[in-house]
N, C-alpha and C positions, 0 to 999 in steps of 0.2 A: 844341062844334065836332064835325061827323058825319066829317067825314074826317081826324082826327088819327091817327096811329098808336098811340101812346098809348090813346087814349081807346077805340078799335076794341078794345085787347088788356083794358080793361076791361072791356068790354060783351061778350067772349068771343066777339069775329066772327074774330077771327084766335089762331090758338094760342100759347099762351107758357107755360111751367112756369112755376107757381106756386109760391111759396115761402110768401108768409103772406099776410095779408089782414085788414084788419079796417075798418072804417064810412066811415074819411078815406083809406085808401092802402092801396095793391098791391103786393107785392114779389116779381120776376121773373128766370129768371136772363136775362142778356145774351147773343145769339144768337150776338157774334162778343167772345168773355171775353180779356179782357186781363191775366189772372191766374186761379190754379186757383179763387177762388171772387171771382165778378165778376158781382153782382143790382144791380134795377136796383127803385127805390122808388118808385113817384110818385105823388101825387094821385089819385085817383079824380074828383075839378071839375078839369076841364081849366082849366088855370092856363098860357099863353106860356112864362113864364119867371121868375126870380127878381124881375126887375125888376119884373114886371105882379104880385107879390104883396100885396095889400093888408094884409093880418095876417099879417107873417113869423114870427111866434112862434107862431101856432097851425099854420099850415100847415110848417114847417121842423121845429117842434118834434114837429109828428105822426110826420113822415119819418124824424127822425133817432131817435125809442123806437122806430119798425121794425127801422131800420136795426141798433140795440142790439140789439135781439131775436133778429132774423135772426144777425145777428155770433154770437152764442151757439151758437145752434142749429146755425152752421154749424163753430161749434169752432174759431175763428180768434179769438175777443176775448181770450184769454188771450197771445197770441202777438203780436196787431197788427194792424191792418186799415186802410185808408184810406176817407175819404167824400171825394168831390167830387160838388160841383153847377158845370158848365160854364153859362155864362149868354151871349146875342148869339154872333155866328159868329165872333165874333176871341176868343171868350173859349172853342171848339169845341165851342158848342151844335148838335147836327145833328138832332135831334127837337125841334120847336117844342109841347114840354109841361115842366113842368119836371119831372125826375129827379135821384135822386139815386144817383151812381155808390159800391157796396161792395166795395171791393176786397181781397181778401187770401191766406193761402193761400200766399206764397213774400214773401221780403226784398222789401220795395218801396222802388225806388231818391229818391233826389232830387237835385236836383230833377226833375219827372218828368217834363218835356218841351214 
């Protein structure tokens, strides 16, 4: 898809700090952070959404050793951190790609809203 937002921050037409990066997925921080350390994982194959995933264990499983890694790096896995993947617009998917939200960095409440 040429006009994804997503996929545009892949292909480097629009700016995004980079956190890691490797063959299957990108990981970015989130422009408007909902906690002091809040990246954003996703695909590199534009993928809709959870739902539109045809091999959830290769592409989730990519996401979520990022997301480990990144956690590290960012010196929150010792402490706690949260993933979410939002899926459809009652589930508050607002980017039709899927990502995967990292959250951590302060006490994160529940339920979370």
């Amino acid at each position: 898809m040429t006009d994804c937002l997503f996929c545009r921050i892949v292909r480097r037409e629009i700016p995004a700090t980079v956190v890691d990066e490797d063959a299957q997925c990108l990981a970015f921080r989130d422009i408007a952070p909902q906690a002091p350390v809040h990246i954003l994982v996703i695909p590199k194959a534009h993928t809709a959404s959870l739902d539109a995933v045809e091999d959830p264990a290769g592409v989730v499983g990519a996401m979520a050793r990022m997301a480990q890694r990144v956690a590290r790096a960012e010196g929150i896995a010792g402490t706690g951190y949260r993933t979410v993947i939002n899926t459809g617009a009652d589930g508050g998917q607002t980017v039709g790609h899927l990502h995967l939200h990292l959250l951590g960095g302060r006490d994160l409440a529940w339920p979370p809203g």
